[in-house]
PDB file with SEQRES, HELIX, SHEET and CRYST1 records, atoms N, CA, C and O in Angstrom:
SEQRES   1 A   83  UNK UNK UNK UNK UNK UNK UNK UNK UNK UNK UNK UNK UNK          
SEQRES   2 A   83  UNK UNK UNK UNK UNK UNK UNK UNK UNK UNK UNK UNK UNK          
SEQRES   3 A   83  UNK UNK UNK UNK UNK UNK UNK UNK UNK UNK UNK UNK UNK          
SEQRES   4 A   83  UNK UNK UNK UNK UNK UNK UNK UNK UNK UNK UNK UNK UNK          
SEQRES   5 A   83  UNK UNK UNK UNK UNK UNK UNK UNK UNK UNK UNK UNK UNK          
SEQRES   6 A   83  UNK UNK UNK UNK UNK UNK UNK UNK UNK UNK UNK UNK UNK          
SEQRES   7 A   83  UNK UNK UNK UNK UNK                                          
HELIX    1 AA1 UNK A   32  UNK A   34  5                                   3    
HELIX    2 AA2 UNK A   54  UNK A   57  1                                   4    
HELIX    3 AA3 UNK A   64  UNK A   66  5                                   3    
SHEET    1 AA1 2 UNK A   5  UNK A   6  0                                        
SHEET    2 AA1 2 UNK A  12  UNK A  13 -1                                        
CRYST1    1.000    1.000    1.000  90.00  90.00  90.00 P 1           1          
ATOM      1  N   UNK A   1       0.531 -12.060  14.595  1.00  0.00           N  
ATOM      2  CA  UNK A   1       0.375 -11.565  13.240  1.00  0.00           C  
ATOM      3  C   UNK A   1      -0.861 -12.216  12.623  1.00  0.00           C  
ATOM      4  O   UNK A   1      -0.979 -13.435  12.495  1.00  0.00           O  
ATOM      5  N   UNK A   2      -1.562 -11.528  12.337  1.00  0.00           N  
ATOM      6  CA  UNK A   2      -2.895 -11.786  11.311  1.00  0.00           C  
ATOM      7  C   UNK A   2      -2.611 -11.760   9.640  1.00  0.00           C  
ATOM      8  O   UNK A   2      -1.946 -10.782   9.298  1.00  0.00           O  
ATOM      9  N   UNK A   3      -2.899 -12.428   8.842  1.00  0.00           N  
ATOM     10  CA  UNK A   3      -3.165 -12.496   7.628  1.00  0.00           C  
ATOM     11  C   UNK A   3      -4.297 -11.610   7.074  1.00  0.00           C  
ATOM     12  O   UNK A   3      -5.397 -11.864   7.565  1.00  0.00           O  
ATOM     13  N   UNK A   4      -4.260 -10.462   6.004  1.00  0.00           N  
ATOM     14  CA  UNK A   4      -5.327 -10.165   5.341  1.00  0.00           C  
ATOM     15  C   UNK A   4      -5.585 -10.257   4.210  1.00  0.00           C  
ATOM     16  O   UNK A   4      -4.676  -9.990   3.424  1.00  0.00           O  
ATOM     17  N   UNK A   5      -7.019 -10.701   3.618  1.00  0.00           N  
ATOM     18  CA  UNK A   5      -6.836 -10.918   2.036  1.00  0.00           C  
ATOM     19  C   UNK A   5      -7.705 -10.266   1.292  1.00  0.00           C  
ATOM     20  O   UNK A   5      -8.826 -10.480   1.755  1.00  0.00           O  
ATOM     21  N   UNK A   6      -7.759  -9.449   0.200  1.00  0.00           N  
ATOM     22  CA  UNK A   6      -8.255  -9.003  -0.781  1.00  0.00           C  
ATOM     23  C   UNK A   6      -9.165 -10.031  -1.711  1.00  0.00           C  
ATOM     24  O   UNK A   6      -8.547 -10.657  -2.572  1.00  0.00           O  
ATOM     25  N   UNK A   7     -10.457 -10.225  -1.604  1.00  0.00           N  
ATOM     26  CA  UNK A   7     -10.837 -10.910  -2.197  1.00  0.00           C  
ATOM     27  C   UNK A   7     -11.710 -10.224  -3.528  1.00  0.00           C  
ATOM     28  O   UNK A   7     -11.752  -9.010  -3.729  1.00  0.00           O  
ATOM     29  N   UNK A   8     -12.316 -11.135  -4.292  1.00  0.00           N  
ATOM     30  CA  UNK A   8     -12.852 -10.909  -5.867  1.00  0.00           C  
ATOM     31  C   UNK A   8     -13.556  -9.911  -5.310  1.00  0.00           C  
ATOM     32  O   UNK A   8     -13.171  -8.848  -5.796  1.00  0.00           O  
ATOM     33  N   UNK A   9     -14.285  -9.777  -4.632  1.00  0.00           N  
ATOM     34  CA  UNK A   9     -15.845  -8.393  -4.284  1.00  0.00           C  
ATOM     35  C   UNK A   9     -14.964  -7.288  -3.973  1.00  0.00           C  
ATOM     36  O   UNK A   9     -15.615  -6.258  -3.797  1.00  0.00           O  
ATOM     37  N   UNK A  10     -13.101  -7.055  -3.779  1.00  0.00           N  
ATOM     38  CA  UNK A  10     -12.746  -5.877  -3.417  1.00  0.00           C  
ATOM     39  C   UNK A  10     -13.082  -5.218  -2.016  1.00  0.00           C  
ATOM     40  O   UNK A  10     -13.190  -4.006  -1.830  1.00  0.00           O  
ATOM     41  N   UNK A  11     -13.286  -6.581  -0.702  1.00  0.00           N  
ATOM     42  CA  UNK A  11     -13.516  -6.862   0.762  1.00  0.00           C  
ATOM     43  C   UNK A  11     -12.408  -6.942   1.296  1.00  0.00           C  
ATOM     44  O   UNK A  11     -11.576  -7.744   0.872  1.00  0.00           O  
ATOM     45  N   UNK A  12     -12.207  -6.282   2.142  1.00  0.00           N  
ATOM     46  CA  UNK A  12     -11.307  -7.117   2.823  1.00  0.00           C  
ATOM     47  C   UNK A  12     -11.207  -8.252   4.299  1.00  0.00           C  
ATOM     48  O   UNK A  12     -11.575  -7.760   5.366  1.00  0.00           O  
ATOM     49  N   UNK A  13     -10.948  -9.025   4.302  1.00  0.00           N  
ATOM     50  CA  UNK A  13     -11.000  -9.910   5.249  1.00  0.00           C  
ATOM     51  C   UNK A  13      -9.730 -10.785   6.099  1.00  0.00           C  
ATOM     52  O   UNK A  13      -8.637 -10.885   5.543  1.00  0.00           O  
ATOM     53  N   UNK A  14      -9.936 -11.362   7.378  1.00  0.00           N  
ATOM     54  CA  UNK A  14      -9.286 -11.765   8.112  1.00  0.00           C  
ATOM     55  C   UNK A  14      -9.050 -13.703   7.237  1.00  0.00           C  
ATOM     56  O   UNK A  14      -7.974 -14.293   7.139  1.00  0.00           O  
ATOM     57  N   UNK A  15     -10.419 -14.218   6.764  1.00  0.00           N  
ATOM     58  CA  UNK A  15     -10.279 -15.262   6.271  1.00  0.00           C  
ATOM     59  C   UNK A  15     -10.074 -15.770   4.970  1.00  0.00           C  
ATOM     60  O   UNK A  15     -10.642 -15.174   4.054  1.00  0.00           O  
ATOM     61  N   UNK A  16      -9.625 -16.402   4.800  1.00  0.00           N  
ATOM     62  CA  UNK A  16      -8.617 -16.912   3.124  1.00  0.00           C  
ATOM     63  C   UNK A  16      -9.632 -16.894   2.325  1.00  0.00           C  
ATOM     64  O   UNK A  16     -10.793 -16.845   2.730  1.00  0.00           O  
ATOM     65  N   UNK A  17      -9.273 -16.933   1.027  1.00  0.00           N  
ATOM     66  CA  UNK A  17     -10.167 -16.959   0.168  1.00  0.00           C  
ATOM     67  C   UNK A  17     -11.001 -18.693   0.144  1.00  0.00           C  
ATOM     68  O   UNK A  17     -10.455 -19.666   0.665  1.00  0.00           O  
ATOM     69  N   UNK A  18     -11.941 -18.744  -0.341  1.00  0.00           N  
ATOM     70  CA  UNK A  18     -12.483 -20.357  -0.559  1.00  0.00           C  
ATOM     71  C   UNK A  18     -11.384 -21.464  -1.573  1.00  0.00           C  
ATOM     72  O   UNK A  18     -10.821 -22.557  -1.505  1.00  0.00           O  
ATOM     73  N   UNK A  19     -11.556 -20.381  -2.431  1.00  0.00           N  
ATOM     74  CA  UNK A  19     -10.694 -21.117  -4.091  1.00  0.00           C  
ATOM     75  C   UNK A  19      -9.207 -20.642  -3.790  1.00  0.00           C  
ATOM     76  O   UNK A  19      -8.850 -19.573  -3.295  1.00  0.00           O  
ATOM     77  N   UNK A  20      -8.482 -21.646  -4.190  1.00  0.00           N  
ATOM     78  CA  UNK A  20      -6.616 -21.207  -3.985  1.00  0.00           C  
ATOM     79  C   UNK A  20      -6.212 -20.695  -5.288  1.00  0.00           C  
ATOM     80  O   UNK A  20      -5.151 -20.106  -5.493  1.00  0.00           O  
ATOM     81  N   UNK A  21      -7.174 -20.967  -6.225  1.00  0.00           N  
ATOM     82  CA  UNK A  21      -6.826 -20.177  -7.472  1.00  0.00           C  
ATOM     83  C   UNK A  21      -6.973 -19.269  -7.871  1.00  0.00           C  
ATOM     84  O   UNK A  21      -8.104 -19.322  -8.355  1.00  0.00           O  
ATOM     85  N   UNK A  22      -6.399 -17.926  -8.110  1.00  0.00           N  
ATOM     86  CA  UNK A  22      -6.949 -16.386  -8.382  1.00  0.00           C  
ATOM     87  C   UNK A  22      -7.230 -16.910  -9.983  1.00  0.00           C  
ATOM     88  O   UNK A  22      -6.530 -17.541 -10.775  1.00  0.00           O  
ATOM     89  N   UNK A  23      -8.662 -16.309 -10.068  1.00  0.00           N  
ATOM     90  CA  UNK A  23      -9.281 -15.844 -11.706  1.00  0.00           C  
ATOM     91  C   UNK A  23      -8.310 -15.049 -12.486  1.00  0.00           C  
ATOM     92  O   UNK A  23      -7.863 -15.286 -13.609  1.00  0.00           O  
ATOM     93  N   UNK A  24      -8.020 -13.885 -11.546  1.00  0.00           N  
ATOM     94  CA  UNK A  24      -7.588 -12.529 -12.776  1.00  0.00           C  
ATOM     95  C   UNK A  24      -6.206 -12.634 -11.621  1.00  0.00           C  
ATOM     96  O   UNK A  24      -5.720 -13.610 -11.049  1.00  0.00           O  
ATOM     97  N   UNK A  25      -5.775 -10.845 -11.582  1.00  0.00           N  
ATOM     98  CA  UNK A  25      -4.475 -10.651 -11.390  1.00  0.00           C  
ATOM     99  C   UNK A  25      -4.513  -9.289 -11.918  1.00  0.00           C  
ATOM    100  O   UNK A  25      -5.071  -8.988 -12.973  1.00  0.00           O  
ATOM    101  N   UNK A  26      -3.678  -8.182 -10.871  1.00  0.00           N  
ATOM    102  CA  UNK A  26      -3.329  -7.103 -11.235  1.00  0.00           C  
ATOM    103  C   UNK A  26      -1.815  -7.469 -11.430  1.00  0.00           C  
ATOM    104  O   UNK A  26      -1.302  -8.529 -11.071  1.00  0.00           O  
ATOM    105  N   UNK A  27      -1.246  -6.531 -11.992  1.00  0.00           N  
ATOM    106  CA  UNK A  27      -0.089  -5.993 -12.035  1.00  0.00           C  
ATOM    107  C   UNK A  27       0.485  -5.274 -12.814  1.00  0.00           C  
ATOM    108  O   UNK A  27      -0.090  -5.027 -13.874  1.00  0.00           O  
ATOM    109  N   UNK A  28       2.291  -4.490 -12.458  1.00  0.00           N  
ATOM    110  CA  UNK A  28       2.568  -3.250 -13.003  1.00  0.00           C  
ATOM    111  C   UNK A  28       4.104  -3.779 -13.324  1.00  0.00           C  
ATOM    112  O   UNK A  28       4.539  -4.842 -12.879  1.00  0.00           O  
ATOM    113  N   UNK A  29       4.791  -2.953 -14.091  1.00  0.00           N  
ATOM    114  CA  UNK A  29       6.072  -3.151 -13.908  1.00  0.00           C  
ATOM    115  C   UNK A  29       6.792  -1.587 -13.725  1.00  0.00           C  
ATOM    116  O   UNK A  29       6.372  -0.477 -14.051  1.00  0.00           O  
ATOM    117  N   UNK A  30       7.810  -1.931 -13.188  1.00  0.00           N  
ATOM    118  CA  UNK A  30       8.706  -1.372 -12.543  1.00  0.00           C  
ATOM    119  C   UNK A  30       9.555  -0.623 -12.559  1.00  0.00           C  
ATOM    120  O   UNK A  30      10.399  -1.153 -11.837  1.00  0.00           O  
ATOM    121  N   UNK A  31      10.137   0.744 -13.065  1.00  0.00           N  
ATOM    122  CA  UNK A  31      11.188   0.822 -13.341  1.00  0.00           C  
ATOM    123  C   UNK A  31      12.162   1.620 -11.990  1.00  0.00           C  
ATOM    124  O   UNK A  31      11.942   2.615 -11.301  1.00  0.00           O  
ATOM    125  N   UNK A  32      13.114   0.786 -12.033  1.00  0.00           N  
ATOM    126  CA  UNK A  32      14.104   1.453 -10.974  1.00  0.00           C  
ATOM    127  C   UNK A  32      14.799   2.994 -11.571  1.00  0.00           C  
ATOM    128  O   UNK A  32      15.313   3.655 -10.669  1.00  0.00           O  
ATOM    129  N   UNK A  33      14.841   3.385 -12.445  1.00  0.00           N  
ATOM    130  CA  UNK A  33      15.272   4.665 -12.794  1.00  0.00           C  
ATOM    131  C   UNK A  33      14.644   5.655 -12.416  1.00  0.00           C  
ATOM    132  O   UNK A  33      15.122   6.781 -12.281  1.00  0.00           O  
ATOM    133  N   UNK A  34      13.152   5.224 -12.147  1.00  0.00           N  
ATOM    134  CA  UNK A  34      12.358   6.008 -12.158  1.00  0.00           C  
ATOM    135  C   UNK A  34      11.366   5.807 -10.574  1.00  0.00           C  
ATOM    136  O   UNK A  34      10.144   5.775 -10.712  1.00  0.00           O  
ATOM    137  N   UNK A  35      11.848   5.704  -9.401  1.00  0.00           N  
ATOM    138  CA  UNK A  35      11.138   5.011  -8.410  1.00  0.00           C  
ATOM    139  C   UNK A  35       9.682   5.823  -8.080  1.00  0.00           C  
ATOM    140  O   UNK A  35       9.382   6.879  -8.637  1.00  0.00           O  
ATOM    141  N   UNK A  36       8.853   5.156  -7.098  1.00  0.00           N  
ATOM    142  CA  UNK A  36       7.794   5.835  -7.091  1.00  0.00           C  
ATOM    143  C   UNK A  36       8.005   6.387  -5.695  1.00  0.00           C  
ATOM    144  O   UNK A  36       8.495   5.616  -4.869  1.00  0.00           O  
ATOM    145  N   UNK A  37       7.619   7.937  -5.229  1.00  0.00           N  
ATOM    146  CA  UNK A  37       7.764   8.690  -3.667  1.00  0.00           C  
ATOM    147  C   UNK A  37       7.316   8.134  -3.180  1.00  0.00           C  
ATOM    148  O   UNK A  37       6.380   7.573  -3.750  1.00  0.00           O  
ATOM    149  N   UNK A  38       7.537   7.842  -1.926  1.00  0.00           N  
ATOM    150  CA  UNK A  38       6.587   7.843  -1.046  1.00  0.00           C  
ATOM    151  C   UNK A  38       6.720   8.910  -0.067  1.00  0.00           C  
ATOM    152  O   UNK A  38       7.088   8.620   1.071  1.00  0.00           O  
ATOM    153  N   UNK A  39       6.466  10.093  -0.380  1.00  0.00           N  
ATOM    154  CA  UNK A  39       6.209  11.433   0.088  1.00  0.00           C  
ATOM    155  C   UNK A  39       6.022  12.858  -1.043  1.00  0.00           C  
ATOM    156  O   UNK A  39       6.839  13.265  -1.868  1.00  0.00           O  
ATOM    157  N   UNK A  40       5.047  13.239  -0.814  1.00  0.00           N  
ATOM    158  CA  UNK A  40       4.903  14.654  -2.093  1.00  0.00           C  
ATOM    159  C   UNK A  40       6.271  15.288  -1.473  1.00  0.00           C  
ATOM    160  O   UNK A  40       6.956  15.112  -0.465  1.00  0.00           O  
ATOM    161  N   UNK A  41       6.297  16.240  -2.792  1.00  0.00           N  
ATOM    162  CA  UNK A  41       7.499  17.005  -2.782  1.00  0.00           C  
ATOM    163  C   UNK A  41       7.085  18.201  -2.651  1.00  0.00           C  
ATOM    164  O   UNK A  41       6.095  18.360  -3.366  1.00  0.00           O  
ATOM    165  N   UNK A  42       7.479  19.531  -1.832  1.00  0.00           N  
ATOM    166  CA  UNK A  42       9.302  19.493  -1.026  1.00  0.00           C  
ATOM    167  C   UNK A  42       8.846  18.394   0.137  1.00  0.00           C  
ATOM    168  O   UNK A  42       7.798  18.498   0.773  1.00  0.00           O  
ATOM    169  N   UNK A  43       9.898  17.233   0.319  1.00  0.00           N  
ATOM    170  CA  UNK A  43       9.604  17.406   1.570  1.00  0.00           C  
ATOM    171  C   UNK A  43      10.168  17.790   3.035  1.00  0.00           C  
ATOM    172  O   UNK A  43      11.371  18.032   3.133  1.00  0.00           O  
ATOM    173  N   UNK A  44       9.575  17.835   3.851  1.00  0.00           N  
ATOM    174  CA  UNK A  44       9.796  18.635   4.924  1.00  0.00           C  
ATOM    175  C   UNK A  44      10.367  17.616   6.105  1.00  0.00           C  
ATOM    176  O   UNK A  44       9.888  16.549   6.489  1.00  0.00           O  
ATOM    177  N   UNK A  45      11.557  18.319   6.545  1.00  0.00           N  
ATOM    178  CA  UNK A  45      12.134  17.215   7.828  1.00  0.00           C  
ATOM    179  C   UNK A  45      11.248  16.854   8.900  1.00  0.00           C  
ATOM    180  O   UNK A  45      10.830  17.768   9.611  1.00  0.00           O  
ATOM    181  N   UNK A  46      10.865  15.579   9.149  1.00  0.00           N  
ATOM    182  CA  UNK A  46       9.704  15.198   9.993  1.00  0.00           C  
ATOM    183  C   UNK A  46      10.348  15.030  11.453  1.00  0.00           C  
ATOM    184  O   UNK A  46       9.992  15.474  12.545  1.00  0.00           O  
ATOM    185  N   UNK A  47      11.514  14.159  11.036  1.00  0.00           N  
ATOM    186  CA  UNK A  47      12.572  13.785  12.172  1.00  0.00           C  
ATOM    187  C   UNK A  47      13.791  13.762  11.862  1.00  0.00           C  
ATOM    188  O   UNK A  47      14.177  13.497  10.723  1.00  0.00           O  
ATOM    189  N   UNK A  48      14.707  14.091  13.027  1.00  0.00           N  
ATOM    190  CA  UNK A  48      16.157  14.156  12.492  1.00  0.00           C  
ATOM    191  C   UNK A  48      16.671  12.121  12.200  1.00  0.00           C  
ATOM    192  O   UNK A  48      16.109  11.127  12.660  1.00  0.00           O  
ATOM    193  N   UNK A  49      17.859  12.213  11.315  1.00  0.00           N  
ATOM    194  CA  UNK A  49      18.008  11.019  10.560  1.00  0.00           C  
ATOM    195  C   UNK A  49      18.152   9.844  11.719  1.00  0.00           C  
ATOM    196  O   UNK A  49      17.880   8.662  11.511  1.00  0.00           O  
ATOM    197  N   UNK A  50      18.552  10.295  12.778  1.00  0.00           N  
ATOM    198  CA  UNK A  50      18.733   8.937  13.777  1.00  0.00           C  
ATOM    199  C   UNK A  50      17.639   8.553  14.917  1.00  0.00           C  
ATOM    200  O   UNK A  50      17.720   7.707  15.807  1.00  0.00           O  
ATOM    201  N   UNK A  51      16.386   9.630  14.531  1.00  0.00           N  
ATOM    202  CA  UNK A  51      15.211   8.809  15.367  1.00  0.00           C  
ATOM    203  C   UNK A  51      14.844   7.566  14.911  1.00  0.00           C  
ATOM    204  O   UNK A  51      14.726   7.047  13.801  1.00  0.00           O  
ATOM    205  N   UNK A  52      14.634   7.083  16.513  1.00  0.00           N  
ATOM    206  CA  UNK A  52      14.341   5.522  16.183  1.00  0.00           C  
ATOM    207  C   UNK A  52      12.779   5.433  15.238  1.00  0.00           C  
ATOM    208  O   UNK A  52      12.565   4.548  14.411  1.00  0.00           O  
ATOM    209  N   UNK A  53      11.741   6.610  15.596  1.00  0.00           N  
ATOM    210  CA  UNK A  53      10.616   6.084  15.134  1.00  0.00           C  
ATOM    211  C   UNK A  53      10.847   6.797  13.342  1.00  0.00           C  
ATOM    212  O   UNK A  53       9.852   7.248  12.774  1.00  0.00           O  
ATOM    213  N   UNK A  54      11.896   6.807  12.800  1.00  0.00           N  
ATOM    214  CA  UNK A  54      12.150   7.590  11.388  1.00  0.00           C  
ATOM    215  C   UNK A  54      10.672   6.935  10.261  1.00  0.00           C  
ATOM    216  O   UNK A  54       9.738   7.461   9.656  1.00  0.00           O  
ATOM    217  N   UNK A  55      11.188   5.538  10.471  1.00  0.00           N  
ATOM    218  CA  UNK A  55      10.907   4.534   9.585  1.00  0.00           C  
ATOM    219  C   UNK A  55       9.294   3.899   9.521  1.00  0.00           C  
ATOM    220  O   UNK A  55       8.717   3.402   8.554  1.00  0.00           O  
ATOM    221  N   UNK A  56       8.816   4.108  10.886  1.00  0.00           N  
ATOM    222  CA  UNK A  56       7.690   3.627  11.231  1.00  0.00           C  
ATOM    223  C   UNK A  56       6.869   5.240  10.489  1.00  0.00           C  
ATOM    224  O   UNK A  56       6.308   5.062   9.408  1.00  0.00           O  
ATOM    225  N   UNK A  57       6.845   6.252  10.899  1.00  0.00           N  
ATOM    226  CA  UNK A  57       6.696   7.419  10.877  1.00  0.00           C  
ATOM    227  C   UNK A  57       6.138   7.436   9.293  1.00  0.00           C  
ATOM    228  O   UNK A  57       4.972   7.711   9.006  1.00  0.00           O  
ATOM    229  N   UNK A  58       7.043   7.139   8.444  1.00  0.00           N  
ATOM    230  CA  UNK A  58       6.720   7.261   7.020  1.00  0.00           C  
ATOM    231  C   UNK A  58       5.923   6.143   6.139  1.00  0.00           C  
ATOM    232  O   UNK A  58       5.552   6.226   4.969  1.00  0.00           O  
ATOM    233  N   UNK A  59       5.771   5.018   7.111  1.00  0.00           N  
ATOM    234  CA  UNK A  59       4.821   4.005   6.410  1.00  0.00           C  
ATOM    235  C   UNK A  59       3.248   4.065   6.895  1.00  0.00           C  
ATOM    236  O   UNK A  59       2.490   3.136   6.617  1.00  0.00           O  
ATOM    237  N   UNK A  60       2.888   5.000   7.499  1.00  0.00           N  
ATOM    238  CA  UNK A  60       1.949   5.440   7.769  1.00  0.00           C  
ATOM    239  C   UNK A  60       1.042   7.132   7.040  1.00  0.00           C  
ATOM    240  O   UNK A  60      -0.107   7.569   7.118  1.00  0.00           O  
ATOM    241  N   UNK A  61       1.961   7.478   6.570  1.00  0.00           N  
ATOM    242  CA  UNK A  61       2.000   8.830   5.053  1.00  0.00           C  
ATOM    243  C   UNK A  61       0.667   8.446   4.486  1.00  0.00           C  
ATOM    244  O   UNK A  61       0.396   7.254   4.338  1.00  0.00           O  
ATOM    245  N   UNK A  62      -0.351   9.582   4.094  1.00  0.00           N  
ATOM    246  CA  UNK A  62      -0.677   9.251   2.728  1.00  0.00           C  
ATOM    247  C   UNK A  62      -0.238   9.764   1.385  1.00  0.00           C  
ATOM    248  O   UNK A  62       0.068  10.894   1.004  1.00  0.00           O  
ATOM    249  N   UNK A  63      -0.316   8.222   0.586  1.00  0.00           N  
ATOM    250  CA  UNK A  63      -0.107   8.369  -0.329  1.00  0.00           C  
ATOM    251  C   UNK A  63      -0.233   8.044  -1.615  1.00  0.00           C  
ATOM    252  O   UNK A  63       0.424   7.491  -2.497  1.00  0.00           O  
ATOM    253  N   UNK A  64      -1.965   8.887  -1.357  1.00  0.00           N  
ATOM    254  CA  UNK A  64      -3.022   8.837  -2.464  1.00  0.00           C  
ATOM    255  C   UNK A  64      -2.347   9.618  -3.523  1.00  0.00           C  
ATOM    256  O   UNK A  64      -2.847   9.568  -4.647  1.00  0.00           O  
ATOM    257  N   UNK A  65      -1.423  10.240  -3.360  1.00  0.00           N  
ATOM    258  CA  UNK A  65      -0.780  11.595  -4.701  1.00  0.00           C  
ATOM    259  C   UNK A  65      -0.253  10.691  -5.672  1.00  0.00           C  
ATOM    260  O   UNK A  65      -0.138  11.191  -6.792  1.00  0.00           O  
ATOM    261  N   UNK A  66       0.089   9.530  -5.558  1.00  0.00           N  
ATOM    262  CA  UNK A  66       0.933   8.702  -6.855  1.00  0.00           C  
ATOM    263  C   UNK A  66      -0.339   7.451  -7.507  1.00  0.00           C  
ATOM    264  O   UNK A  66      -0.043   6.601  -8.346  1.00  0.00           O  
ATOM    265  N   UNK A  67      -1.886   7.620  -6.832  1.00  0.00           N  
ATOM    266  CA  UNK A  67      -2.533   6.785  -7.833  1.00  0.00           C  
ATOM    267  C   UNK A  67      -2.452   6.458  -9.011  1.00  0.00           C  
ATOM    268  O   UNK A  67      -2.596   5.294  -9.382  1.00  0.00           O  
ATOM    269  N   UNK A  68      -2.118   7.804 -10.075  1.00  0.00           N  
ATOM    270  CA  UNK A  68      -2.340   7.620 -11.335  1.00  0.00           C  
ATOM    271  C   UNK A  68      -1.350   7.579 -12.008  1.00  0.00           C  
ATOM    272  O   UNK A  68      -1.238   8.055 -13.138  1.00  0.00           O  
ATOM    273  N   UNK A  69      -0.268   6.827 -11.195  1.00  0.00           N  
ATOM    274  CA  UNK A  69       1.201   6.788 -11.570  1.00  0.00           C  
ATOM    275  C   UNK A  69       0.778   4.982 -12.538  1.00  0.00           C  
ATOM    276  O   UNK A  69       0.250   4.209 -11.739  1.00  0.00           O  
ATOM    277  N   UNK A  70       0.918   4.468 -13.718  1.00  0.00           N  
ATOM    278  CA  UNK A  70       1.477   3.415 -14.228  1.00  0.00           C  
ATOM    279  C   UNK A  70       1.852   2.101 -13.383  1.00  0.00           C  
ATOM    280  O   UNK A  70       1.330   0.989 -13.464  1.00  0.00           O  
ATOM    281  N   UNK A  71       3.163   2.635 -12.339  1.00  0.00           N  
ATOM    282  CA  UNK A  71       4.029   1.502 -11.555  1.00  0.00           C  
ATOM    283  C   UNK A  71       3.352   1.412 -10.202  1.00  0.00           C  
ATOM    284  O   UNK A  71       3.930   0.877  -9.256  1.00  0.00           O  
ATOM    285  N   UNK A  72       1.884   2.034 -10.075  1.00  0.00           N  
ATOM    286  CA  UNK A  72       1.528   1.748  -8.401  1.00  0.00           C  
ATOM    287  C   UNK A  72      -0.171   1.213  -8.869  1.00  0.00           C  
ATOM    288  O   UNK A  72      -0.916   1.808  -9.648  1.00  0.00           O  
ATOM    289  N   UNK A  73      -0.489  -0.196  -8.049  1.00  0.00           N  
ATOM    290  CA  UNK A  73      -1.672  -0.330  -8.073  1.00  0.00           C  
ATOM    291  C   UNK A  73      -2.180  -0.146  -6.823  1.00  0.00           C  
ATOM    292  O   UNK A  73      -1.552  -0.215  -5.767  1.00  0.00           O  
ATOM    293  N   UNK A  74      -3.276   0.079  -6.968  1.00  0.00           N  
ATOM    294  CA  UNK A  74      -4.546   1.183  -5.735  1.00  0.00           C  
ATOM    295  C   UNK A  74      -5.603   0.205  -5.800  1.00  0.00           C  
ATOM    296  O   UNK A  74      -5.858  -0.396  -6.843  1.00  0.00           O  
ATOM    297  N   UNK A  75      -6.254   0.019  -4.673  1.00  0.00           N  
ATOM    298  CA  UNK A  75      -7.671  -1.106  -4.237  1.00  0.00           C  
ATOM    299  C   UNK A  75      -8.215  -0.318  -3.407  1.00  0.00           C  
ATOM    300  O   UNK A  75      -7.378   0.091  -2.601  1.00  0.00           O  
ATOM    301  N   UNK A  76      -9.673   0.255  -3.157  1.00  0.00           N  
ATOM    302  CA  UNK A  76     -10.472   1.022  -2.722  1.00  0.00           C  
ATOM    303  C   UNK A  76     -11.455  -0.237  -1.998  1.00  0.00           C  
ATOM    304  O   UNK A  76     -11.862  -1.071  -2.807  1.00  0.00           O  
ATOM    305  N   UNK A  77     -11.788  -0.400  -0.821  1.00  0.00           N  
ATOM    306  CA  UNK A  77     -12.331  -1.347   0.212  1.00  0.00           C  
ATOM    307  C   UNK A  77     -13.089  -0.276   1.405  1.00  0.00           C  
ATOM    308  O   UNK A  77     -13.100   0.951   1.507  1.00  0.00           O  
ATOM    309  N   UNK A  78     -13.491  -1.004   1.947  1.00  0.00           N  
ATOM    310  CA  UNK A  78     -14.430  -0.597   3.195  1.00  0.00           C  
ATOM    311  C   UNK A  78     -13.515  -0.483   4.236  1.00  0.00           C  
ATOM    312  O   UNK A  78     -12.462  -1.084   4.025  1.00  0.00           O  
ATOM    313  N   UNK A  79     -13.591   0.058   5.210  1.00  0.00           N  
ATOM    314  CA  UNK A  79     -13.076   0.331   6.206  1.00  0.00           C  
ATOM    315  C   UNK A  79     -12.949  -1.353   7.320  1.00  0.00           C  
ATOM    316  O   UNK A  79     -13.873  -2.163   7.393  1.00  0.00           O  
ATOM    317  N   UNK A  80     -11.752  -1.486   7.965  1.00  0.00           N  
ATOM    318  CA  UNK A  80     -11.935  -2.954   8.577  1.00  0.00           C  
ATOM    319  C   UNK A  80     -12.980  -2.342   9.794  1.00  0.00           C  
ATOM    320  O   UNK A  80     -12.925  -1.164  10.148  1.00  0.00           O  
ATOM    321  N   UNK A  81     -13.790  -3.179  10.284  1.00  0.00           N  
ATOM    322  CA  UNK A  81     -14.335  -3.414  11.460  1.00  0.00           C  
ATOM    323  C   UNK A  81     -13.797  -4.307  12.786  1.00  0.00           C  
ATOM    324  O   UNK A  81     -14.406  -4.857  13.703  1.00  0.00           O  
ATOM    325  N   UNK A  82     -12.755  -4.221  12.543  1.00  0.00           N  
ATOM    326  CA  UNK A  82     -11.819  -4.700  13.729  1.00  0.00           C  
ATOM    327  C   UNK A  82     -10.002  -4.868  13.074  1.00  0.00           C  
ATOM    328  O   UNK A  82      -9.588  -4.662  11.933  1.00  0.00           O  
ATOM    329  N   UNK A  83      -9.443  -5.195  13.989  1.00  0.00           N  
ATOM    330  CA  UNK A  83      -7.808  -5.137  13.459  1.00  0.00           C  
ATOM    331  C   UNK A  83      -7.794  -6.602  14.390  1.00  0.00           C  
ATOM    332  O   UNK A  83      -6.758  -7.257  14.495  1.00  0.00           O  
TER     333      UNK A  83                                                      
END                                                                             
């Protein structure tokens, strides 16, 4: 397992930041009444409920459709040059 970190320039990288102290800070709050998809709607049966790959399958989705939702923050970066 590798560590990745989001640093101030909006990079992403394999190595820690220099400073252990973050400047700023995003964040959102939450409401459970109201959860956020993670799939546009209708959606469509991908796999029946007891495939093993169900779970893996859907964390790989995009899901650019809820950017301008309030409760989801979005970071726009460069593509990695290695994994």
């Amino acid at each position: 397992m590798r560590h990745l970190y989001l640093h101030e320039s909006g990079k992403l990288s394999f190595d820690a930041p220099e400073t252990s102290v973050a400047e700023g800070f995003d964040s959102y709050e939450s409401d459970p009444a109201h959860p956020v998809p993670y799939r546009q709607r209708p959606v469509d049966m991908t796999y029946p409920e007891d495939h093993p790959g169900k779970l893996v399958h859907l964390a790989v989705q995009d899901q650019r459709f809820v950017d301008e939702r309030p409760d989801v923050l979005t970071w726009q970066t460069e593509e990695l040059a290695e994994m």
